[in-house]
N, C-alpha and C positions, 0 to 999 in steps of 0.2 A: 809597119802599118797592118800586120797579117790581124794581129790585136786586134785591132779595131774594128774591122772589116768583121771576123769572128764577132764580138760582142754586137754590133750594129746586125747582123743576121739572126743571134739569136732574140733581139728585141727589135724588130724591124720597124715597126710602125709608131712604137713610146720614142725610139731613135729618133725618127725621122722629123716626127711633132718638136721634141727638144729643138733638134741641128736648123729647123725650119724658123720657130723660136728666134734663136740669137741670129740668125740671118737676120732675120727681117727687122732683129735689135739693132744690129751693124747698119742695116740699111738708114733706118732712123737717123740713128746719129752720124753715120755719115752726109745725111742731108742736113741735118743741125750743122754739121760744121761745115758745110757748104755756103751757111748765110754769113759765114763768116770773113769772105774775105768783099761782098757787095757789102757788110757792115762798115766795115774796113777804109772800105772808098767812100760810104757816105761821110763817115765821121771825118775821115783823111785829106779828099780828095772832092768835095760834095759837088761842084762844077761837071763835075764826070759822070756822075748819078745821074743831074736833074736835066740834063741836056746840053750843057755848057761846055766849054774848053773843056778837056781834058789834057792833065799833064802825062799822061802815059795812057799808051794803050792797055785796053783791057784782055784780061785772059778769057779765054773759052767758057771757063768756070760760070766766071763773074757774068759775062753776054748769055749762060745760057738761065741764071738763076734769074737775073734782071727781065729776061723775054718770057721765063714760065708767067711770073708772077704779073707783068703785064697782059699774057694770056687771060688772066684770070679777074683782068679789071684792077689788082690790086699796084701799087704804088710801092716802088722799094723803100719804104720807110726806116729809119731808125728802129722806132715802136714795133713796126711789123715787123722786121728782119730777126728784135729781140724775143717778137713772141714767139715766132717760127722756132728759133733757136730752142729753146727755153722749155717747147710743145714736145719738141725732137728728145731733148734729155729724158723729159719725162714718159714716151713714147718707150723709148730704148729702157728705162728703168723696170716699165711696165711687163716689156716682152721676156726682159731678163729672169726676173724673177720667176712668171711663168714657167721659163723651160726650167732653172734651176728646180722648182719646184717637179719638176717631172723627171728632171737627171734624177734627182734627193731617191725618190719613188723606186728608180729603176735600181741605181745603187744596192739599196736596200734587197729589194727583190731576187736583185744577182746574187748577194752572199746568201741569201735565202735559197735560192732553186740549187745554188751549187752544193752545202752541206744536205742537204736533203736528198740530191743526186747519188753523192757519196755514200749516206746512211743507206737510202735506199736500194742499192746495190751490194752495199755487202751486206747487209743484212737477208740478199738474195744467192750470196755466195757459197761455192761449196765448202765443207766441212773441213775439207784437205791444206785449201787456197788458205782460209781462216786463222790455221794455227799456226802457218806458217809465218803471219805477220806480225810484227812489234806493234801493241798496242799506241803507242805515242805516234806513231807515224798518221793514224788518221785521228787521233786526237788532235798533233798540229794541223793538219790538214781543213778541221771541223773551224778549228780555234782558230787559227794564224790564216794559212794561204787564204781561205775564201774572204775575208776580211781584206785582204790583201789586193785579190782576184778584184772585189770591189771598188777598191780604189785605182786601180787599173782603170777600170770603165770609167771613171770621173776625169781621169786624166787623158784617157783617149779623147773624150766626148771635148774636155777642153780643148786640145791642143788644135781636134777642130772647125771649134770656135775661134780659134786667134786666128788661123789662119783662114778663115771668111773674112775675118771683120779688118785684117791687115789687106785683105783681097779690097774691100770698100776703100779703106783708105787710101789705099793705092791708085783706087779709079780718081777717086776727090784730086788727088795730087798732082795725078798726069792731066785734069781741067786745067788745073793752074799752070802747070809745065811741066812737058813731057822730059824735056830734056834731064834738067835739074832731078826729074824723080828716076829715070831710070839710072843715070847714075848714083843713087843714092842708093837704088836699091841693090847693085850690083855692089856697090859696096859693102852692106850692112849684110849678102847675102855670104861674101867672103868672110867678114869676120865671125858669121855663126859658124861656119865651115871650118872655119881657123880652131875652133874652140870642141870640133865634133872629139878629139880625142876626151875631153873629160865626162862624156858623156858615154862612150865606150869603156870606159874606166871606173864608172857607176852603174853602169850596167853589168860588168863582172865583180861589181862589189856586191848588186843585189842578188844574184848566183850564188854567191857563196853565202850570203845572209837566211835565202831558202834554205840551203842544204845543212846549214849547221842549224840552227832553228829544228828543222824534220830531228836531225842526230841528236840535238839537246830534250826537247821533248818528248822524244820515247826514252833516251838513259832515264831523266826525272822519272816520269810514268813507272819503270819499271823499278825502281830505285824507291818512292816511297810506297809502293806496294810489298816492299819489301823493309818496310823503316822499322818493325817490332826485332825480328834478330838483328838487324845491324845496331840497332841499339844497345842489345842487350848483350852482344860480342864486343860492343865499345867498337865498332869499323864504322863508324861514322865518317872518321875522316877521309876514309880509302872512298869512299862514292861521293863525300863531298869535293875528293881530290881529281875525279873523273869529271865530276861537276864544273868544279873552277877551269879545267882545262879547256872543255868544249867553251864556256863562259867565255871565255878570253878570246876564242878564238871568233867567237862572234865580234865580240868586241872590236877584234881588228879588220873586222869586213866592214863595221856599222863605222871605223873612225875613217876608211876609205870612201865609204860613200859619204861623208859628210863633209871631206874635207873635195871630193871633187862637185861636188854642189856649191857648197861655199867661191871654191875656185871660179868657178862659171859663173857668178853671180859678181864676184869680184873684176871679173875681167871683162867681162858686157858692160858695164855700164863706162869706164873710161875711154874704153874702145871706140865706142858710138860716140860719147863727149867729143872727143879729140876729132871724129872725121866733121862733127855735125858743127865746132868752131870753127873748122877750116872753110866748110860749105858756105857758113855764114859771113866770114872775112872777101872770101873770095864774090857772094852775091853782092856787097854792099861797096866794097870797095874798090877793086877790078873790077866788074860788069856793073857796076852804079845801078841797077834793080829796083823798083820801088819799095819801099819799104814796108808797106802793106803786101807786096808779095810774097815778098822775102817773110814777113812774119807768118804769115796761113803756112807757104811751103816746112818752113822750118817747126810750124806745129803739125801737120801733118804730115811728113816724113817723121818726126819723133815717134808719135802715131803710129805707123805702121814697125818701125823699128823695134820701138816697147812692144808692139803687139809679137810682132815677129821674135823679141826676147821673152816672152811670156814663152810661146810654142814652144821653144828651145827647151827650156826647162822643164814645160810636164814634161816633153819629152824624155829627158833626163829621167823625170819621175815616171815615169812610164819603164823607160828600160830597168828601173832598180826595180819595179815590182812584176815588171810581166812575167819573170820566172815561180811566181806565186802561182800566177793562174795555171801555167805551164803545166805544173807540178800537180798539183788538184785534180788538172784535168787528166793528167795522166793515169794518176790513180783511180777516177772514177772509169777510165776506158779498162781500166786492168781487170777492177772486180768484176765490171760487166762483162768480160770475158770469162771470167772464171762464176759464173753463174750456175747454180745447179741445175741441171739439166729436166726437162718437164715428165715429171712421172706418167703415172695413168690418169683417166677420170673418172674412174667408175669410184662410189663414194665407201668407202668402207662400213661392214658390218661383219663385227667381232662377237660371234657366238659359239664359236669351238675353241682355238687351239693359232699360238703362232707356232711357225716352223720352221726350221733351218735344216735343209735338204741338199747336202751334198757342196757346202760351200768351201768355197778357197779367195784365202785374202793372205797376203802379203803387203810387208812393208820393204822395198827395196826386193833385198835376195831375201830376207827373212820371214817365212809361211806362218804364220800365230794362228788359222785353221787351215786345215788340207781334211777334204772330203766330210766338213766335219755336219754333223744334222741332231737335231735335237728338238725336242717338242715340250712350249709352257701349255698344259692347259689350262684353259678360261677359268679363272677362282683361285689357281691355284697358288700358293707359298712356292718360289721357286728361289734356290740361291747357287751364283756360282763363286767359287772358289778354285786360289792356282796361285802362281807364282807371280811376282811382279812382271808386264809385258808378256803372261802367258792369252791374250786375246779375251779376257773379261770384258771388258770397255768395248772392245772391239763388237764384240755381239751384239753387246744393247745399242750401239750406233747403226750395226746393220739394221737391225730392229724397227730403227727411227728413220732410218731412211738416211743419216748423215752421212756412209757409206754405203757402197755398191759392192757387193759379193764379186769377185773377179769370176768364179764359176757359181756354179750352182745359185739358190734362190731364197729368200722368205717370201714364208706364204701366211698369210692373212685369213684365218679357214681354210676356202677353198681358192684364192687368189692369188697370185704373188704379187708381191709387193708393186711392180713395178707396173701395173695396170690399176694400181689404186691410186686415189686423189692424194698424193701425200699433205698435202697442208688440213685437208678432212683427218687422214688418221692422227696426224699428230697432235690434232686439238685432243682425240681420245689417249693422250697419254699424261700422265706425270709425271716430271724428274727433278731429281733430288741429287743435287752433284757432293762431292766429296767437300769442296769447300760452300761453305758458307756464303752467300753474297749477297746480304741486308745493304738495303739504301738506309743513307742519313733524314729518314724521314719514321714513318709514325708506323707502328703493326700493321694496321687498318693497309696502308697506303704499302706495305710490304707483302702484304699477301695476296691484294687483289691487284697491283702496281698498276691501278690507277685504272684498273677497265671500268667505263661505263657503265655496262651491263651486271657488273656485280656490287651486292646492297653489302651492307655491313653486316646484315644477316644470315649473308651466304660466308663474307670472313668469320664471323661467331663459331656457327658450323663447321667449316675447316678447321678453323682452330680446336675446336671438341673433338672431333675424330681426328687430329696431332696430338689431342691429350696435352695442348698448349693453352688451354681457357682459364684451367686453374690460377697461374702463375699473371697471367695477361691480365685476368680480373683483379689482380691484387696490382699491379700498377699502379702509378699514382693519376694519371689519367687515363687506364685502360688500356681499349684498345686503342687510342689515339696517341697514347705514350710517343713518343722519340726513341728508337733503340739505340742511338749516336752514331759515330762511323763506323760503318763493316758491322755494328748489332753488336760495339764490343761493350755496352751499358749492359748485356745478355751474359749470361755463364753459354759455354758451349752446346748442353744440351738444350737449352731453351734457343738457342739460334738453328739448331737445327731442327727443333720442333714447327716451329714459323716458318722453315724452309720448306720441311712438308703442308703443313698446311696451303703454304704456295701451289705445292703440287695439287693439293685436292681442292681446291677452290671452285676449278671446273670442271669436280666430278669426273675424274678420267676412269678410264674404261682398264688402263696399265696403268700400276706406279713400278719406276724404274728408280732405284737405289742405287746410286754409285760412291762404294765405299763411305755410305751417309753417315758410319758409327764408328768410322777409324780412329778420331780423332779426342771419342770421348772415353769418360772413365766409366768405370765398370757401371756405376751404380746410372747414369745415365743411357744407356746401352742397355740396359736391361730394363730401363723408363722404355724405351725406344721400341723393341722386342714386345714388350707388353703391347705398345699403340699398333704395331704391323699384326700381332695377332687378332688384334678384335675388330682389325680391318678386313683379314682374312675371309675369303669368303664373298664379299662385296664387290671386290674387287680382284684383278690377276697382280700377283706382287714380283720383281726381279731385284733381286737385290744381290750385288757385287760385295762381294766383302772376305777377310784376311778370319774375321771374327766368328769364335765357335757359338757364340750366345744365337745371332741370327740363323748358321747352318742349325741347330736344337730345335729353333720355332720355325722351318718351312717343311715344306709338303714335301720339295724334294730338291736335291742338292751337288751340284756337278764338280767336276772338278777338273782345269784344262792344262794341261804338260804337252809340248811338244807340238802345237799344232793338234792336239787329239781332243776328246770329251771322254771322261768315263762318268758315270749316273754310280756315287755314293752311295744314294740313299733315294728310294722313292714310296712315298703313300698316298701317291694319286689314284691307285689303282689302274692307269693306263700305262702302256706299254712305249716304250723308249722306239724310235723309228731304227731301223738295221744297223745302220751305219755308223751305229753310234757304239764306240768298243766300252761292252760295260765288265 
């Protein structure tokens, strides 16, 4: 019930309107089938109604439905009793709907706040926390658990609602006789009990349905982002063989839960059959009972019984999916723990020069800078070069604020980093990663992804200064073209021309280059080198790269071994900061 209690707190008052709803549904039709057993007696027994002999005494029920409605001037009629009845269904139809319509709402909502939770947190996450995650795990998470999470809330909010309205009928019952009904209930309340192990049985099937679900979808995830060389090495069947096995093992979680639902469903209902024929043998035949009693009782015990097998089973569906919610929410507490920490608020203004003064970062035991300092100034063509994990990447992340220098600082002119508004500086940047990473959508919708505030005028533009217009204009619908998945309709240098242009779209103050011309051939790479130099100037450029074309066309050029910096080449005419071994 923690469930519940959870989701009924985070929606308190949409909750409370639903659960209030189906009460007061139960209540309805328990007063509808309260006319049913003074129907009972008029049709049955009509001397007993109108004032006359009667052959049995009346139940409590019956004496107190009979005295409201003499209250009220009205006459227990046939006619009345069936419109009473009749008003009640429809009463209870009315309210049902209602809350359904308000569950429907909340449902929805919930899978909603919860992926948005999650996005919205790691997308607030530090850079460290990030890489260390398998993409598929909040894929399923986005995808499956909150979906999942959803139906949780449905089946909570169900299970109750039976148990109100088996509460209603219960009261209806004990009017008619207490006796009869508490033992019934005590019965019926054994055999749900009888039956709790296949309901713990589906509940560790749904367990295991989470976790292999989370494992299957990030293997996939990772597995067709990787489907170009497995194809081409013919290993298809080695990831389809990782594939089939998680597959399977789902498989035998999803035929445990199925077959212990099934089971519970099978075994509830003869159960109740069998006590509910004996109940009936034993009212009519040993205790000679009237038989209008015996009828109402035995439909309203059914009544609470069925309702009470309803609760059983969300329940069931309740424990097979609450490890969805479990899990979601686990993840959404993780990222927000691991949230980047709040910079400065002063707003940045980039008119001199960044810096790196005295820094030391480490990964584990291993130092990729120690003491290391260095200065881009404002305009200038700046590239580093070095060995693979010689702290290239590593720079332009301190840069960006996605890492924290362990000593020492970047400075921002005359500020260091960590007194400026970081989400202000990083809108003045642009980056351009090593891979490629076009949506299956249109140029247009690739370079401006989708903001508001930029016209197609301002992507025309980016694309001119990518020296990406030529190629876009000859498209067969332009810039509205389709570049297909991952931009693979694109040769390479045109996918990474579009990827700059991403970068400059909003006019940043830094373009950051990471390793953006590794992957192409000469004669594109030297397309590339032409577009950074007639940016030059406009802009401060960093660009990371392996490639001699790019170190040719900068201003000035580093190179990192060891944890150290040594300054190649410089035509900025400004001076290297000390610390830096040239």
């Amino acid at each position: 019930m923690r469930l519940i209690l959870t989701f009924i707190r985070r929606y308190p008052v949409q909750s409370l309107l639903a659960l209030l709803a189906m009460l007061f549904a139960g209540i309805a039709e328990g007063f509808g089938l309260s006319m049913l057993l003074p129907l009972l007696g008029v049709a049955m027994d009509l001397p007993s109604v109108s004032g006359g002999v009667s052959h049995h005494s009346k139940s409590a029920l019956e004496r107190a439905i009979t005295e409201i409605l003499r209250t009220l001037g009205l006459t227990p009629t046939i006619s009345l009793l069936l419109f009473v009845f009749a008003f009640s269904v429809m009463l209870k139809a009315a309210l049902v709907l209602l809350a359904n319509k308000r569950v429907g709402y909340i449902v929805a909502q919930l899978s909603t706040d919860l992926r948005l939770d999650l996005i919205r947190a790691l997308f607030a996450t530090r850079w460290e926390y990030y890489v260390r995650q398998p993409i598929g795990r909040f894929t399923n998470a986005v995808a499956t658990e909150a979906r999942r999470s959803a139906e949780a809330y449905l089946q909570g909010i169900m299970i109750l609602t039976f148990i109100m309205h088996a509460t209603v009928y219960g009261i209806v019952a004990l009017m008619v006789d207490w006796q009869a009904t508490i033992v019934t209930l005590i019965a019926g309340i054994f055999i749900l009990y009888s039956l709790r192990r296949l309901v713990t049985k589906a509940k560790k099937a749904g367990r295991r349905q989470t976790k292999l679900l989370k494992f299957l979808l990030s293997l996939l995830t990772d597995t067709l982002q990787s489907i170009k060389p497995l194809k081409a090495m013919a290993r298809e069947d080695m990831a389809y063989a990782m594939l089939q096995a998680k597959t399977k093992s789902l498989n035998k979680a999803l035929r445990k839960q199925v077959f212990s639902k099934e089971a519970l469903q099978a075994l509830q209902e003869p159960l109740i059959t069998v006590f509910f024929v004996f109940g009936i043998y034993l009212a009519l035949v040993r205790w000679h009972l009237p038989l209008a009693r015996v009828l109402l009782m035995a439909f309203m015990l059914t009544k609470v019984l069925k309702t009470l097998q309803k609760a059983q089973k969300e329940y069931q569906n309740l424990m097979i999916t609450e490890s969805a919610y479990w899990s979601l929410q686990s993840k959404i507490e993780e990222t927000q723990a691991a949230q980047e920490s709040a910079a400065g608020t002063i707003a940045p203004s980039f008119s001199s020069s960044i810096r790196l003064e005295g820094v030391l970062f480490s990964y584990g035991d291993r130092f990729v800078l120690n003491n290391t300092s260095l200065c881009f100034p404002k305009g200038s063509f700046s590239v580093l070069t070095g060995v693979s994990g010689g702290g290239k990447t590593t720079i332009a992340d301190l840069i960006t604020g996605l890492l924290t220098p362990q000593e020492g600082a970047v400075w921002i002119d005359d500020l260091p980093l960590t007194q400026i508004d970081l989400r202000a500086w990083r809108k003045l940047i642009g980056y351009v990663p090593q891979e490629t990473l076009l949506l299956h959508d249109s140029v247009l919708v690739n370079v401006t992804l989708g903001a508001p505030e930029l016209s197609e005028q301002d992507a025309e533009r980016a694309l001119r200064e990518a020296g990406a217009w030529g190629f876009v204009a000859e498209m067969p619908e332009g810039i509205h073209s389709v570049v297909g998945e991952r931009g693979m309709r694109l040769s390479g240098g045109q996918r990474q021309r579009i990827t700059i242009a991403r970068a400059l779209v909003h006019q940043p103050q830094l373009l950051i280059l990471d390793e953006a011309t590794s992957a192409l051939d000469p004669a594109s790479e030297v397309e590339i080198c032409r577009t950074l130099r007639d940016l030059k100037g406009k802009l401060t450029i960093l660009a990371i790269t392996h490639q001699r074309a790019l170190s040719d066309a900068a201003d000035q050029v580093f190179r990192l071994s060891n944890g150290k910096v040594q300054l190649v080449e410089n035509f900025t005419g400004q001076e290297q900061p000390a610390a830096t071994p040239v």
